[in-house]
C-alpha positions in Angstrom: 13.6 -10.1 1.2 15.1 -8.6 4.2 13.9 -5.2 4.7 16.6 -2.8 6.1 14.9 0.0 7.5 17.5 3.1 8.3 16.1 6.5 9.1 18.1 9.3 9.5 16.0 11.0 12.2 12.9 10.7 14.2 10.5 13.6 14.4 8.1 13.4 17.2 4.8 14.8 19.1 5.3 14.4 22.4 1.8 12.7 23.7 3.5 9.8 21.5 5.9 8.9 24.5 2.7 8.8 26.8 2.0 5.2 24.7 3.7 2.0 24.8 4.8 1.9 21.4 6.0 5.7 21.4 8.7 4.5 23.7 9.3 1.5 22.3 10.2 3.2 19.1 12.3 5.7 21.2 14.2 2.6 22.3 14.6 1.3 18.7 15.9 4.0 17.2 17.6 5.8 20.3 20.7 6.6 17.9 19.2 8.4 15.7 17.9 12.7 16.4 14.8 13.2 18.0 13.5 16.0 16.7 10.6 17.2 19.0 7.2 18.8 16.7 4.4 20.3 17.8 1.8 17.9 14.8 3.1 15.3 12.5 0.9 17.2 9.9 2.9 20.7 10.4 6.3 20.3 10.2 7.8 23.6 8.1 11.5 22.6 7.7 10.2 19.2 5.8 7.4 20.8 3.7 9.9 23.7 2.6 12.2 21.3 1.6 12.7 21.8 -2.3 11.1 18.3 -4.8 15.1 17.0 -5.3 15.0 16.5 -1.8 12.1 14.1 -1.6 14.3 10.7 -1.6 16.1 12.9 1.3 12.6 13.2 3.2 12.0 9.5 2.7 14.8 8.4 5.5 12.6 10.6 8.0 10.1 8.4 10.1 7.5 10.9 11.5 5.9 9.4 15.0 2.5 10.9 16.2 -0.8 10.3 17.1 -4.2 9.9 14.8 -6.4 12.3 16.2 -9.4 11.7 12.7 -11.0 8.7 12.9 -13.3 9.4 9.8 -14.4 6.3 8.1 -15.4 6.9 4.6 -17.7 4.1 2.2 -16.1 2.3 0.1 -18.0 -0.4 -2.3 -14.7 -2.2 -4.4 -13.0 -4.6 -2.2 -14.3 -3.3 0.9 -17.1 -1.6 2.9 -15.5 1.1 4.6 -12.1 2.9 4.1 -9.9 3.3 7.5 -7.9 5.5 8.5 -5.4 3.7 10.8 -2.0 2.8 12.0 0.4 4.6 9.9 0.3 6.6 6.7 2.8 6.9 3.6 5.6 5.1 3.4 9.2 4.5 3.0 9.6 3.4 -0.6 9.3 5.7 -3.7 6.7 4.3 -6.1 7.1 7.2 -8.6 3.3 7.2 -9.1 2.5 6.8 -5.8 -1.1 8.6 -4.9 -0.1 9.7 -1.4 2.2 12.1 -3.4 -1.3 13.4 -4.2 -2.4 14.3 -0.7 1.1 15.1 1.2 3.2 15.9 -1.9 7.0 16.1 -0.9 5.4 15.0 2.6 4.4 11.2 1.7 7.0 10.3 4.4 6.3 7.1 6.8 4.1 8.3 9.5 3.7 6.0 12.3 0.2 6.8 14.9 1.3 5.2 18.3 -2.4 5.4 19.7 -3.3 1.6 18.3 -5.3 0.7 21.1 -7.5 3.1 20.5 -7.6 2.6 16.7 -8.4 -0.9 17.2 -11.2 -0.3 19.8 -13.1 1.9 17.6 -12.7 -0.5 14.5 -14.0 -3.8 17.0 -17.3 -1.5 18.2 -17.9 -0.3 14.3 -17.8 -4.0 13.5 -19.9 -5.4 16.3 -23.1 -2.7 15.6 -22.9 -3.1 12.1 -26.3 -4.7 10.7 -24.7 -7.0 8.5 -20.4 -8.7 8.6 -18.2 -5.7 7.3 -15.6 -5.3 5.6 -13.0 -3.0 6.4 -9.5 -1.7 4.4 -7.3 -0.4 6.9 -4.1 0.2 4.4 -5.5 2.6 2.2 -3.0 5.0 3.4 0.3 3.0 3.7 1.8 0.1 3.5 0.9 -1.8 6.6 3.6 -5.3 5.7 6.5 -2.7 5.5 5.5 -1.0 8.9 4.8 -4.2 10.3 8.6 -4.5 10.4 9.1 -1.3 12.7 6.5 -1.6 14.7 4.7 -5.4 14.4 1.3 -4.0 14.7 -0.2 -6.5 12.6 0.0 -9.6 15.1 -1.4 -7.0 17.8 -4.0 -6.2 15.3 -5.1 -9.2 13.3 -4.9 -11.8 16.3 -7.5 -9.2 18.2 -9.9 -8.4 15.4 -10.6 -12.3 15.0 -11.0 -12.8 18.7 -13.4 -9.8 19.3 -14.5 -8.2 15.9 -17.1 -9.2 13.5 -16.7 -9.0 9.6 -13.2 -8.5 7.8 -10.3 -6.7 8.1 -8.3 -6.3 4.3 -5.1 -4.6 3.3 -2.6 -4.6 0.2 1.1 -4.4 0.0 4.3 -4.5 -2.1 6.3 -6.4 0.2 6.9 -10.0 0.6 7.7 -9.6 5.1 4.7 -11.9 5.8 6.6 -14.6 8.2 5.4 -12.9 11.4 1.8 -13.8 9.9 2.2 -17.2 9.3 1.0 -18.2 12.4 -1.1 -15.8 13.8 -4.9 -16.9 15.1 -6.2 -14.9 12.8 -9.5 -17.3 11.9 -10.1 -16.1 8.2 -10.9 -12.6 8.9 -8.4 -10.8 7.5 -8.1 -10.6 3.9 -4.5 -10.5 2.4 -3.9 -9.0 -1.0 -0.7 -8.0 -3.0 -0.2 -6.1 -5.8 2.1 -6.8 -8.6 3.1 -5.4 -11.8 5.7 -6.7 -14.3 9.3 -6.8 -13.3 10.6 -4.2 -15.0 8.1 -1.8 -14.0 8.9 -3.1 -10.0 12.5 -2.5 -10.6 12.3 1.0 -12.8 8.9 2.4 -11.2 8.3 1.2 -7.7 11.7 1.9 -6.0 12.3 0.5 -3.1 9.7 -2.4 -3.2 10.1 -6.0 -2.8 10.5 -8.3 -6.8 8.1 -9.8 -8.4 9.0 -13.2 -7.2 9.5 -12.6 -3.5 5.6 -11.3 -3.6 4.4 -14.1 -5.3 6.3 -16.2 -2.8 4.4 -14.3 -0.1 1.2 -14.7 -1.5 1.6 -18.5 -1.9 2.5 -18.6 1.4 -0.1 -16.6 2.8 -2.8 -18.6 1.3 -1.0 -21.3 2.5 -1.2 -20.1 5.8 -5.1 -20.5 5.6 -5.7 -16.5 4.9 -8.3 -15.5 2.3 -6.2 -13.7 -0.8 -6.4 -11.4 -3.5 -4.3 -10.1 -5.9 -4.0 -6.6 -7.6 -2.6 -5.8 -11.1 -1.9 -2.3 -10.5 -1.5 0.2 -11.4 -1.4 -0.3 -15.2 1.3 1.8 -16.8 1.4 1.6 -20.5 5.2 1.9 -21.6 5.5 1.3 -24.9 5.8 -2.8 -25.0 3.1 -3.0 -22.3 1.6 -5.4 -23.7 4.3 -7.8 -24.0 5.3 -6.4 -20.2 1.3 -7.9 -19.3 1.3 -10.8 -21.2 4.4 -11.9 -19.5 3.6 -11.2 -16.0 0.5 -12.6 -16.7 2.0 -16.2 -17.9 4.5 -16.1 -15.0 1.3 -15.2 -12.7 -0.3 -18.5 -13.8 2.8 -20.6 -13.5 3.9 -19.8 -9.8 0.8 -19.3 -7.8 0.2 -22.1 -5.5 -3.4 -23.9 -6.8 -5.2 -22.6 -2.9 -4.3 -18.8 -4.8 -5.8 -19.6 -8.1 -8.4 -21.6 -7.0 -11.1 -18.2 -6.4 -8.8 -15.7 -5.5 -10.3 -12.2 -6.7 -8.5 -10.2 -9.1 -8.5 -6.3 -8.6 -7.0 -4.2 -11.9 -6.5 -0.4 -11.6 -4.9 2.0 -14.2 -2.1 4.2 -13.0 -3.6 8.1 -12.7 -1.0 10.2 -12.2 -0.3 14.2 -11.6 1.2 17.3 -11.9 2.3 17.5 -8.5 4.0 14.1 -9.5 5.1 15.0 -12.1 7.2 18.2 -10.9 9.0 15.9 -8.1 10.2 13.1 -10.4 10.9 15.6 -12.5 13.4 17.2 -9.9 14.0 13.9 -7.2 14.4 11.4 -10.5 15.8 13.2 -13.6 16.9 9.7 -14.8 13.4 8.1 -14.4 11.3 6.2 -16.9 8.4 9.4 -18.2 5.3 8.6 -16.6 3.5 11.4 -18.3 2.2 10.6 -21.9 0.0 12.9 -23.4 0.2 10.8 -26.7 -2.7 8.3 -24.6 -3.3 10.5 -21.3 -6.3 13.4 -20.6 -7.0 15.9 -17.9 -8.6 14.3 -15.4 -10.0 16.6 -12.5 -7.3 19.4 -11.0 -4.1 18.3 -12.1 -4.7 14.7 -12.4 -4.5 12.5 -16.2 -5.6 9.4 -16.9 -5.2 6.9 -19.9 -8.3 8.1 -22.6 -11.0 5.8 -22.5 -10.4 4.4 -25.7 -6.8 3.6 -24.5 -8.6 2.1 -21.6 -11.0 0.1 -23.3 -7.8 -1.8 -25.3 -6.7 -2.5 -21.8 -9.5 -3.9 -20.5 -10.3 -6.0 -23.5 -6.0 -7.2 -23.7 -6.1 -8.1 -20.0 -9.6 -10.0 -19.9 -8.6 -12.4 -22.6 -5.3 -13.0 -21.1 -6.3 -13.6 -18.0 -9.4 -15.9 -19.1 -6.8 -17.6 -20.8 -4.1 -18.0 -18.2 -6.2 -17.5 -15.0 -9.6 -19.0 -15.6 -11.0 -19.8 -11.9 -9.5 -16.1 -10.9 -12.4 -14.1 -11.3 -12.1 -10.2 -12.0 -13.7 -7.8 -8.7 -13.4 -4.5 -11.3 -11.1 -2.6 -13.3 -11.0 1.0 -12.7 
């Protein structure tokens, strides 16, 4: 899949011209309005903008610096959570949880001020007591932005020269050929998520197919990376469990043996929220209903989840297919 990244406009801080990158976007996308902010994270037209207009917002690429550097414990796939080279993204996963935290603003933010990302990461991983490991796309998509900015060869070939421990991310996207053939020396931990195909095609909009991922992943692991794989989230239409079974088959039919042969299995169930909620509502009229109270509860301010009951079907359903179909895959956790 051939990403084509267009972006009606540019808004920028200007200390992000004072870094390589900052101008090398500037050159990249010198046809397009540069719109001139004081902070990526206050930007009144876009956060006035009313929900139909999120799709709208989506075509804006937002360039800035990172000015937190807050690394916050993690104990799933990783040690520590990032924050790094770019936050929300381009595509329009209708339960994407960056809606959450920036609502209508879950735009592509790019941080030009990598160098100094990176540098802090290689020292955290050089005093820590014992190899950690760090996820450093927590808060985007860090395959799609690779295609704007190719931060990941910069990144991944320096973290295996100089750092200690692991670096991990996840994606959607199936643009791993500038990987292929990176030094990267096993330290960085490749994982991608997948769902069924019709839940790719009528939920995460703007996302790479099913195929094309597993493709990626086969050639990824091919490419001598460690892997993992993510079901997730879990969204329970009403034939999910035909939806599950069938990925699940395909799943154990066209990944490569080096991706079955250990590969950790990460499932998570969608939670979704109001906020959520009110911009599909608005932005996607036509949309499948995320929202089912028939199998859904409150969950903290705004949020639902699937009942535990509900869940407890799930987890029993996807354990005995995957035993089945995936035996030497183990599962990490299901959350």
């Amino acid at each position: 899949m051939r990403m084509n990244m267009r972006f009606d406009a540019v808004y920028y801080e200007p200390a992000a011209l004072d870094f390589e990158l900052g101008r090398m976007l500037q050159e990249k996308y010198k046809d397009l309005p540069w719109v001139l902010v004081e902070s990526h994270n206050r930007i009144p037209e876009l956060t006035a903008a009313e929900n139909k207009e999120f799709p709208k917002l989506k075509r804006h690429l937002i360039v800035g610096l990172r000015k937190t550097h807050n690394y916050v414990p993690n104990h799933k796939v990783s040690d520590w959570l990032v924050p790094f080279t770019s936050s929300g993204c381009s595509a329009m996963c209708l339960y994407c949880y960056l809606v959450c935290n920036y609502n209508k603003c879950a735009y592509l933010r790019l941080f030009v001020n990598r160098g100094q990302m990176l540098e802090r990461l290689l020292k955290k991983s050089r005093a820590a007591p014992v190899p950690q490991t760090f996820e450093i796309g927590s808060n985007s998509d860090l395959v799609l932005e690779n295609v704007i900015t190719e931060n990941l060869p910069y990144i991944i070939e320096h973290f295996a020269r100089e750092g200690r421990g692991s670096l991990t991310f996840p994606t959607k996207f199936d643009m791993v050929e500038p990987l292929l053939h990176l030094d990267h020396r096993g330290k960085t931990i490749f994982r991608m998520s997948v769902n069924p195909e019709d839940i790719i095609r009528r939920v995460e909009l703007g996302t790479s197919p099913l195929g094309a991922r597993i493709r990626a992943l086969n050639d990824i692991a091919g490419a001598g990376y460690p892997v993992g794989l993510l079901i997730a989230p879990i969204i329970l239409l009403p034939d999910w469990k035909r939806l599950y079974h069938d990925l699940i088959a395909r799943l154990a039919d066209e990944l490569s043996p080096r991706v079955k042969q250990g590969s950790l299995i990460e499932i998570i169930l969608m939670t979704y929220s109001y906020v959520q909620d009110a911009i599909n509502t608005d932005a996607f009229p036509n949309a499948v209903p995320l929202l089912d109270r028939a199998t859904m509860t409150g969950r903290g301010r705004g949020k639902y989840c699937y009942r535990n009951d509900v869940r407890a079907e799930v987890e029993a359903f996807l354990r005995e297919e995957l035993a089945a179909c995936l035996p030497d895959m183990p599962i990490l956790y299901i959350s």
